[in-house]
C-alpha positions as CSV (number, residue, x, y, z in Angstrom):
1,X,-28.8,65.8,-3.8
2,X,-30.7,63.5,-6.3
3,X,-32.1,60.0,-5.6
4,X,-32.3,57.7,-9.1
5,X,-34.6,54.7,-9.1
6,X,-33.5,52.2,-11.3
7,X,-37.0,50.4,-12.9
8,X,-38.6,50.5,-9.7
9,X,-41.6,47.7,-9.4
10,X,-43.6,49.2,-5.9
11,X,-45.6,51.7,-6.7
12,X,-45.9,52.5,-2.7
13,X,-42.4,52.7,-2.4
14,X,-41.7,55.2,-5.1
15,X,-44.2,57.5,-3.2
16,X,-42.9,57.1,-0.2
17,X,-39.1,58.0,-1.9
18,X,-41.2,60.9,-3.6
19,X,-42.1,62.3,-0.5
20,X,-38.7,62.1,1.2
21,X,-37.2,63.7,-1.6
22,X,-40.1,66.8,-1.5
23,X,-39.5,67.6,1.8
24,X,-35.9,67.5,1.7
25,X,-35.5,69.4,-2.0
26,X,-34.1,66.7,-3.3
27,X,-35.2,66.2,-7.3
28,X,-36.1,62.1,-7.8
29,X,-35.0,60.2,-11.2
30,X,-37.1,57.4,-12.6
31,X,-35.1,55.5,-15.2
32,X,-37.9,52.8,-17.1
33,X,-39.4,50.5,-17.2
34,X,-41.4,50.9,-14.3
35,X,-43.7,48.3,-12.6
36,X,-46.2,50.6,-12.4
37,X,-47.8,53.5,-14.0
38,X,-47.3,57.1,-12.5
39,X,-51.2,57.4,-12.4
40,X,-51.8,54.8,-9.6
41,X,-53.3,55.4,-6.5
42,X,-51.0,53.7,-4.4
43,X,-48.4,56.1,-5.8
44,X,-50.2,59.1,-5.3
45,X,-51.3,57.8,-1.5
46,X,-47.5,57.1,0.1
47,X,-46.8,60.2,-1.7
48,X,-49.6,62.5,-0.3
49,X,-50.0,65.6,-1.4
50,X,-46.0,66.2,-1.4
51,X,-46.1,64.1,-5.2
52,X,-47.1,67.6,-6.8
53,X,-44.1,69.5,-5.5
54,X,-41.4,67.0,-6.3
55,X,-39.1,67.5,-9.5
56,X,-39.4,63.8,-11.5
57,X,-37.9,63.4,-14.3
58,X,-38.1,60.2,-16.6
59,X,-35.3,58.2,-18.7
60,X,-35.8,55.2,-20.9
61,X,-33.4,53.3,-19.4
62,X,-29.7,54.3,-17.8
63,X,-27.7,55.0,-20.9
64,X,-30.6,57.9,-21.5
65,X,-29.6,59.1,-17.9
66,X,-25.9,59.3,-18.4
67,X,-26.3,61.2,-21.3
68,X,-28.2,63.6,-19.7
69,X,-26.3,63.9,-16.7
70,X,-22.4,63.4,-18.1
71,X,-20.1,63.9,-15.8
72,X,-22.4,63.1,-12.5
73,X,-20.9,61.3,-9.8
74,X,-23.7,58.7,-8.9
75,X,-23.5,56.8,-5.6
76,X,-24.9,52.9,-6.2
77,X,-26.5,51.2,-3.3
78,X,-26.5,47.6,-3.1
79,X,-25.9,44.8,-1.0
80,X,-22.9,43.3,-2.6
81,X,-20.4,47.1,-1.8
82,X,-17.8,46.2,0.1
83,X,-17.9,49.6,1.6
84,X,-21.2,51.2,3.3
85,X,-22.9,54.5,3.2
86,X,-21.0,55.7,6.0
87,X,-17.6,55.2,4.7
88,X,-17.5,58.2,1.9
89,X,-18.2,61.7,1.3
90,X,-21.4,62.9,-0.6
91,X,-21.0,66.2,-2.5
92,X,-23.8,68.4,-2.6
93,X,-24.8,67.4,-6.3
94,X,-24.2,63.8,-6.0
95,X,-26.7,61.1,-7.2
96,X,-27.6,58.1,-5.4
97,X,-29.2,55.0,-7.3
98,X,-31.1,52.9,-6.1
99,X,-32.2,49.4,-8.0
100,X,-35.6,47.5,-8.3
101,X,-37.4,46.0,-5.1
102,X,-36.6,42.0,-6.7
103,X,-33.3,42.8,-8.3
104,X,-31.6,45.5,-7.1
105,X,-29.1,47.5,-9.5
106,X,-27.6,45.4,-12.6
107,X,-24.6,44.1,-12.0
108,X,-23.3,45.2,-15.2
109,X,-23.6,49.2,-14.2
110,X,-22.2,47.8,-10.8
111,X,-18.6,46.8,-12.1
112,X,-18.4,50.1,-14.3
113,X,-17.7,51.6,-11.0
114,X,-17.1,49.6,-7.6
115,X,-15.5,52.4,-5.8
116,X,-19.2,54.2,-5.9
117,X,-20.9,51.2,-4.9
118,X,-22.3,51.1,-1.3
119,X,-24.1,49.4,1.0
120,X,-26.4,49.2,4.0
121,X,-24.9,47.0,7.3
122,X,-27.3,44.3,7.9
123,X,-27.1,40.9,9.8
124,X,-25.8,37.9,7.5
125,X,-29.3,36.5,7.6
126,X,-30.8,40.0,5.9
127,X,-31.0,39.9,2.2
128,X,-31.9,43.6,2.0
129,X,-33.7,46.9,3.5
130,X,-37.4,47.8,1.8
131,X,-36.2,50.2,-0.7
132,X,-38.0,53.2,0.6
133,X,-36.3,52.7,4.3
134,X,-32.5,52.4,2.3
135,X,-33.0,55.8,0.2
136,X,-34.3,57.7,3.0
137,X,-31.3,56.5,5.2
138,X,-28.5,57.0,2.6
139,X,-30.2,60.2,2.0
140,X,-30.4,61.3,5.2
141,X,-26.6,60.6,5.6
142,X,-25.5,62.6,2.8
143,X,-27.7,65.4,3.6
144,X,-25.9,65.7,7.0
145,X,-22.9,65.5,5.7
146,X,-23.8,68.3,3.3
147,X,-25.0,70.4,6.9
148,X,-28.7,69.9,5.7
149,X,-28.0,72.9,3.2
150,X,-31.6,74.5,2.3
151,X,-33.3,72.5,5.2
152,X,-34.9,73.5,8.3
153,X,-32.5,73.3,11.5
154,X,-35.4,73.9,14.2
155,X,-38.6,72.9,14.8
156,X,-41.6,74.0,16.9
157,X,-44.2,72.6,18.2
158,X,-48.0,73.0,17.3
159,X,-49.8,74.5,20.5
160,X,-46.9,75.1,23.2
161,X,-43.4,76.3,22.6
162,X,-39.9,75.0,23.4
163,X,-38.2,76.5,26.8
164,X,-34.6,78.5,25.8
């Protein structure tokens, strides 16, 4: 699984994202500009110390990402889907976009391909989900899906232990 931040603005957000996507093995995309620089301490903060294990990789801007990833089938989350993140099936390899905190994803890459676009359910009154919350749910979803491949399946606990 992949999560692709189109020009994210929140630097907090973006670390919290990176973190979700260390402990799950999922690689993070970062296609610029970016509100922020990759430096910042706010980054580096939501990320913990999960932001040096995480795969990034940066693109200058979305055509740079399709070239590089031809072929990829990319999941778009927005607001405006007609169908939500519950409604399809993820592949193991699948990438899921997500747009910037104020903006969302253009609406130009939007209509290239409305079958991929999909959304969150929220009250009519909602405008949107913070953007860390909506990538770690969609994620989430597609990783079950996918039978949390590479990922713990029990914990235990730190000073007692679970009764069989």
């Amino acid at each position: 699984m992949q999560i692709v931040l189109h020009q994210p603005e929140i630097p907090s957000n973006t670390g919290n994202i990176g973190r979700t996507c260390a402990a799950t093995g999922t690689g993070l995309h970062l296609i610029e500009p970016l509100g922020f620089r990759l430096s910042e301490k706010q980054l580096k903060r939501a990320g913990m110390d999960y932001w040096e294990a995480l795969n990034v990789q940066r693109y200058v801007n979305y055509e740079d990402f399709l070239e590089r990833h031809p072929g990829a089938v990319i999941w778009y989350a927005t607001t405006k889907a007609h169908q939500t993140y519950a409604d399809v099936h993820y592949g193991p390899d699948d990438f899921l976009m997500f747009g910037k905190e104020s903006a969302g994803i253009p609406e130009e890459i939007l209509v290239r391909d409305p079958a991929h676009c999909i959304r969150i359910p929220m009250t009519g009154d909602a405008r949107s989900l913070n953007l860390a919350n909506s990538a770690a749910i969609i994620l989430y979803e597609a990783l079950r899906q996918n039978g949390f491949a590479g990922l713990e399946k029990k914990g235990e606990l730190h000073r007692l232990h679970w009764q069989d």
